[in-house]
Structure formats: structure tokens, C-alpha cells
C-alpha positions as CSV (number, residue, x, y, z in Angstrom):
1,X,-53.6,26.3,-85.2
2,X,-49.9,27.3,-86.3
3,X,-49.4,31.2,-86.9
4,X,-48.0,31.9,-90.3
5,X,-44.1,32.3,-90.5
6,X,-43.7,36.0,-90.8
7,X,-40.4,37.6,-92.3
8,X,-39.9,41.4,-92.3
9,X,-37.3,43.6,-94.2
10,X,-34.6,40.3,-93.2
11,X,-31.0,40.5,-93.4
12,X,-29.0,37.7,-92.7
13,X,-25.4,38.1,-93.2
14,X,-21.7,35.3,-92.7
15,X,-20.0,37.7,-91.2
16,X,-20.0,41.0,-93.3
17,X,-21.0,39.3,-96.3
18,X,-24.5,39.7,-97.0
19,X,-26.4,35.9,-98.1
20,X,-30.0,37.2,-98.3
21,X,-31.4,41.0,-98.1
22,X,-34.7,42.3,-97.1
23,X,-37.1,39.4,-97.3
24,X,-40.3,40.0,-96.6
25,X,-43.2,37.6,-97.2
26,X,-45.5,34.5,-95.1
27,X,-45.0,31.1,-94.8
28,X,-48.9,29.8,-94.7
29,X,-49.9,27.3,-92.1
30,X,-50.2,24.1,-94.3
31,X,-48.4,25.3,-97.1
32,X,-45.3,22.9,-99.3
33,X,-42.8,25.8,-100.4
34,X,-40.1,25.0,-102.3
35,X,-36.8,27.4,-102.2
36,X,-34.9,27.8,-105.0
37,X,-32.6,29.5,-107.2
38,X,-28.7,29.7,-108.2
39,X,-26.1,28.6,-105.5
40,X,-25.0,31.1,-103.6
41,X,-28.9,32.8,-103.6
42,X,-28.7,32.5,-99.3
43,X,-30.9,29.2,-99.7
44,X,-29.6,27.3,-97.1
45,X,-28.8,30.6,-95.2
46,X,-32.3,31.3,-94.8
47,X,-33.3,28.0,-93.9
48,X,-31.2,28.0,-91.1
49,X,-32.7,31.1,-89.8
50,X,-36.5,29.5,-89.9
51,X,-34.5,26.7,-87.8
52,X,-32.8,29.1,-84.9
53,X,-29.5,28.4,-86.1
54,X,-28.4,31.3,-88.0
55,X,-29.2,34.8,-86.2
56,X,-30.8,37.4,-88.4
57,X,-28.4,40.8,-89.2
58,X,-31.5,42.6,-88.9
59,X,-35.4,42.7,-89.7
60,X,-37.9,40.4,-87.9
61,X,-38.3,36.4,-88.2
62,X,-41.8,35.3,-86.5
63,X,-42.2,31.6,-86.4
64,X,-44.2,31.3,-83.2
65,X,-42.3,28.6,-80.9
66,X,-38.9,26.7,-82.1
67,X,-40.1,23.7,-80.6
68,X,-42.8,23.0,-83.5
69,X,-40.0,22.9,-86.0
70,X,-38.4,19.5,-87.2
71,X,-35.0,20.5,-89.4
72,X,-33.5,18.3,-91.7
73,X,-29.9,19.4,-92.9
74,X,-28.0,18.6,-95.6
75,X,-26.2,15.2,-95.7
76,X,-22.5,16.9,-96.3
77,X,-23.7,18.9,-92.7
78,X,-23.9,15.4,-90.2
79,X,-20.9,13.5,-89.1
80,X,-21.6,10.4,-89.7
81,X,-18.3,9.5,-88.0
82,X,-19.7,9.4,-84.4
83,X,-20.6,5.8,-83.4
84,X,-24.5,6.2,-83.6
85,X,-26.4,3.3,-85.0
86,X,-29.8,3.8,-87.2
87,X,-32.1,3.3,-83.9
88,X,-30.5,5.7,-81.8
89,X,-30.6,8.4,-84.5
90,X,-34.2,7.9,-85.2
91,X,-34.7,8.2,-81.4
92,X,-33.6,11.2,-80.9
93,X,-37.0,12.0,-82.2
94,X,-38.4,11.3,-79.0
95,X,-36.9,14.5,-77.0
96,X,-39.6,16.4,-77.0
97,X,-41.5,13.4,-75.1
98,X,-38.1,11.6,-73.5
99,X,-36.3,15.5,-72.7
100,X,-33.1,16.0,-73.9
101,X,-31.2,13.5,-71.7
102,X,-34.4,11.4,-70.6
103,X,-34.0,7.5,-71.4
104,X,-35.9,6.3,-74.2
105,X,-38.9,3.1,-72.7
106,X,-39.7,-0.3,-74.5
107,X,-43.0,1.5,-76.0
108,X,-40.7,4.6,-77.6
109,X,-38.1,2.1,-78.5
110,X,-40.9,0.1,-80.1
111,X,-42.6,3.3,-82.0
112,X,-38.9,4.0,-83.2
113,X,-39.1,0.9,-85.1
114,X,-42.3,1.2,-86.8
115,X,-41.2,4.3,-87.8
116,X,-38.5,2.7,-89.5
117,X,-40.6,-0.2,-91.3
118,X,-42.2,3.1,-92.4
119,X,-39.6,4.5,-94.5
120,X,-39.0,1.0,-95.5
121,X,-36.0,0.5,-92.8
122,X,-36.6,-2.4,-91.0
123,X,-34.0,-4.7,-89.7
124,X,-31.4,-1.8,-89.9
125,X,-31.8,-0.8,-86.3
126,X,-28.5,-1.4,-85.5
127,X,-26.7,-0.7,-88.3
128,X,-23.9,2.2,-87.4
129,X,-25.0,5.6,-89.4
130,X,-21.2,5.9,-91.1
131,X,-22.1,1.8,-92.5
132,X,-25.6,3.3,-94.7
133,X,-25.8,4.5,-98.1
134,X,-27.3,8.2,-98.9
135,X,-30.6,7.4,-99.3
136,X,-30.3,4.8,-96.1
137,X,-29.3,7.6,-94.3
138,X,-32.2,9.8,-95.5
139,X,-34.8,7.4,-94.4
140,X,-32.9,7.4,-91.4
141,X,-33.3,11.4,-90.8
142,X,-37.4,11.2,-92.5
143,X,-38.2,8.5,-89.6
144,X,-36.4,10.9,-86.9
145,X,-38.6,13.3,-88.3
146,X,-41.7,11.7,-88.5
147,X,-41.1,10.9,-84.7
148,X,-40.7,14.8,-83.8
149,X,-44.7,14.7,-84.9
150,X,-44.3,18.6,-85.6
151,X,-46.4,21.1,-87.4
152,X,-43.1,22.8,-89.0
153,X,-40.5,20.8,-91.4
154,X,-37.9,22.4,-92.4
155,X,-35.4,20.5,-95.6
156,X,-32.2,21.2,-97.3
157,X,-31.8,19.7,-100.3
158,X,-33.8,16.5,-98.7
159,X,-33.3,14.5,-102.5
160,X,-29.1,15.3,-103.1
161,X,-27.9,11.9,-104.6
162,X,-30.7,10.1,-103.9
163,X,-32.0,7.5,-106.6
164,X,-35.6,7.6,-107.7
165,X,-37.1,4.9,-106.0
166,X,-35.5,6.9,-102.8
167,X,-36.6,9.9,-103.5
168,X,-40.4,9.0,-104.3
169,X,-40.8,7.0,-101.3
170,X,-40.1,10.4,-99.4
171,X,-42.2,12.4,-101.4
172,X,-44.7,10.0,-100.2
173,X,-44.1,11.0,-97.0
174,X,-43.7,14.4,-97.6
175,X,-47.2,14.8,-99.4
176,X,-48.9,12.8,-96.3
177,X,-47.3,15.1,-94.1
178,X,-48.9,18.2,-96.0
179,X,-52.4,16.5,-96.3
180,X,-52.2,16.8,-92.7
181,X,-51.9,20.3,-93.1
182,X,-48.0,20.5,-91.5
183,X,-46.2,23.1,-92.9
184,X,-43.4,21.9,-95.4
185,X,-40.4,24.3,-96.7
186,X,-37.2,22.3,-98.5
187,X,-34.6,24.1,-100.7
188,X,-34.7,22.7,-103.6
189,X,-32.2,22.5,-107.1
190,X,-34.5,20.6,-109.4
191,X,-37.3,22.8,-110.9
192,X,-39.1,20.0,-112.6
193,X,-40.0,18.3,-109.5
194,X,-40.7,21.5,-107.8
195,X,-43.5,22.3,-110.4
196,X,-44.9,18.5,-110.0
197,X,-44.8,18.5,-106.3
198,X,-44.8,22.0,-104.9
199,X,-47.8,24.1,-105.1
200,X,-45.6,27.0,-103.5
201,X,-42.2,28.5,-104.6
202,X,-40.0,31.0,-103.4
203,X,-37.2,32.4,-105.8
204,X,-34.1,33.7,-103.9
205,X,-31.1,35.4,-105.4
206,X,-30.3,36.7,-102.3
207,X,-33.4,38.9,-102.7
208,X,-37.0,37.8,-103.1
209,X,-37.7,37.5,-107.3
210,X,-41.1,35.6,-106.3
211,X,-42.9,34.2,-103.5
212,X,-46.2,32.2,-103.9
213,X,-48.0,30.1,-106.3
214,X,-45.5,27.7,-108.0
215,X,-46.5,28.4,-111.7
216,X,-46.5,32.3,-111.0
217,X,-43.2,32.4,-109.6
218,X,-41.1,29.8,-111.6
219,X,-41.7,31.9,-115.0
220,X,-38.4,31.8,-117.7
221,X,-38.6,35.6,-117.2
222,X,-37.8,35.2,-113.4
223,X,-35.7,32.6,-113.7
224,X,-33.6,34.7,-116.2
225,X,-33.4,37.7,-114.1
226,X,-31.9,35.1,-111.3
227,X,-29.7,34.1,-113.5
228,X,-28.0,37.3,-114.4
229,X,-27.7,38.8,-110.8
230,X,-26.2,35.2,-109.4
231,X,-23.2,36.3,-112.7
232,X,-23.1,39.9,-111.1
233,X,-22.6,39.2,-107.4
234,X,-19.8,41.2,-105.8
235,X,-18.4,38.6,-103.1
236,X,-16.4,41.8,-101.6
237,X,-19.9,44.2,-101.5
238,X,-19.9,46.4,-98.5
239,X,-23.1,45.0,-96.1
240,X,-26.1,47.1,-96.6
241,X,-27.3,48.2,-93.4
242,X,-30.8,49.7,-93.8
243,X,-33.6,48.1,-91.7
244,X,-34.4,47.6,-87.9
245,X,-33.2,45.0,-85.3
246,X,-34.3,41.4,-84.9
247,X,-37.4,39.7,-83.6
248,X,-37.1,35.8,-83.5
């Protein structure tokens, strides 16, 4: 079974500027977490951290091995300039099996493309990635995912501009993936689908305002106090260095 996701007093800094400070909390095996709060909070920051890709300023980050963890960026993060067609992206959801430069056989070619009728892609296999529509391109980067077969899925902002036929489809996906009992944390802006959907929240406004059941944490009180210290954040704030080294 899949250790919790631990965080301990972390810091996580762009430079000097602090994003998120002293988060401590768990990430339950099986548990569908939504992150929110007002831009800025250190969201996507902290996401990237569960991911490998942004290095802790200092406390401890425990997730167990990186290679259980499927991440799903943002959209505005992937060039979709680079000559890849819808196949090929998809996959690149076979590297754990394939390795990292291994060819890609008839059967994983073929399991690529059921994927793809899964998300409800089919006959777009070689459509170029730059040619799709958002939500094309989101089905694209669900089916890559749903090929990594991990216990850990990491998404930021995984419904941005997507229309509502879209965007259900995936929560389809995303609520079979949690009945079998992977571990799903997305940011998220949208607070009515977060209640519907979520049974987990996590507040950020650059510190930790709630962490746990959705309906305790999402509470107008919270949500005001988020609120108010997004209005007074000092963009030129001197880091605050208490707390220990890292432990990825």
C-alpha cells in the first residue's frame, strides 16, 4: 500500500520570495484533495513540490518514491509548438514500461489507442498537439495519464477553459480513478465543484487556513480570512527562515 504524503514545517520559496510557509499536514492514501484559495496562495508552487520539480526552502516533503506520481501541469506550462502528434503524447505514458528512450511495440501502440477511445479520442491519433482545442488537449494529457497506471495524480487546474461536457467526462475519470483508491490532489479555482466532487480540501494562502474534510474547511469564515491576507501580502517580505533542512 502507498505511504501517506507527509509534509513537515515546509517552506518553499522563488528565489527569496516566500510562496508557501510551514505546511504541515498528510495526504491520505486514497484520498481526492482539492487545493485552493486566492492566486498567489503558492498553489501551483506546492504542487510542484509533491511532483519533484520545485525544491523545498526547508522542512520535510515525504512522498515515498517519485516514480508512483503521474503530474498533470497546467495547459499555459506545455509547448504545444514542438511537432508531437496526439499518439505520441499519450505514449509517453509507457516510460515506465518502454524506459525513457525504449521504443514503444504494436501491443503498447495498441493500448495507447484504447486509451484514447477512452477519453473519447479516437481517430485523433495523429493529429499534431498545436492543431487540438483545450479540452482536446486535456483528454490528450488524462489518456497519458491513465497509461502511467500510478497510485499518485497530481493536477493543476486540470478544468481551465474547458466546456462542461469536457470537464465531466474527466471527472468521470477522475472519480474512477479514486474508487480505485489512487490518490488524487488538483488545485482547484471553482469552489462549487470542489464541494460536489471533493470530499477533501486544503486552503492555502500561503499558509495552511484548513486541511481535511471538504465541508469543515471550505467555511465563509475561512474563506474570509483567505481573503484578507491574499489583500495584505508584502511581495518585498524578507524570507522567514525558521525551520530545518529538506527531506524529499
Amino acid at each position: 500500500m502507498i505511504a501517506a504524503i507527509e509534509l513537515e514545517d515546509l517552506t518553499l520559496c522563488h528565489g527569496n520570495r516566500p510562496a508557501v510557509h510551514h505546511l504541515s499536514g498528510r495526504f491520505e492514501p486514497g484520498t481526492m484533495t482539492g487545493i485552493v484559495g486566492p492566486n498567489g496562495a503558492g498553489k501551483s508552487t506546492l504542487l510542484q513540490a509533491l511532483a519533484g520539480l520545485h525544491k523545498p526552502r526547508s522542512g520535510r516533503l515525504v512522498l515515498g518514491a517519485r516514480r508512483l506520481t503521474a503530474y498533470l501541469p497546467q495547459q499555459s506550462d506545455v509547448d504545444k509548438t514542438f511537432p508531437l502528434s496526439v499518439i505520441e503524447v499519450v505514449s509517453m505514458g509507457h516510460w515506465r514500461r518502454a524506459g525513457a528512450f525504449g521504443a514503444v511495440n504494436k501491443a503498447l501502440r495498441e493500448e495507447a489507442r484504447e486509451t484514447l477511445n477512452a477519453v473519447g479520442l479516437s481517430g485523433f491519433e495523429h493529429r499534431l498537439i498545436g492543431t487540438l482545442s483545450v479540452g482536446q488537449f486535456q483528454r490528450t494529457l488524462f489518456a497519458r495519464a491513465m497509461l502511467e497506471d500510478c497510485p499518485i495524480i497530481l493536477m493543476d487546474e486540470p478544468f481551465a477553459a474547458l466546456d462542461e461536457r469536457t470537464t465531466t467526462d474527466l471527472l468521470r475519470i477522475m472519480h474512477r480513478w479514486h474508487s480505485e483508491n489512487r490518490t488524487l490532489i488538483a488545485v482547484l479555482h471553482d469552489l462549487d465543484q470542489v464541494r460536489e466532487h471533493f470530499p477533501n480540501s486544503l486552503l492555502l494562502a500561503r499558509e495552511c487556513l484548513g486541511w481535511g474534510e471538504t465541508g469543515s474547511v471550505l467555511t465563509p469564515e475561512r474563506l474570509r480570512a483567505a481573503k484578507r491576507m491574499a489583500e495584505g501580502w508584502d511581495e518585498n517580505a524578507e524570507l522567514c527562515e525558521i525551520g530545518g533542512g529538506s527531506d524529499v
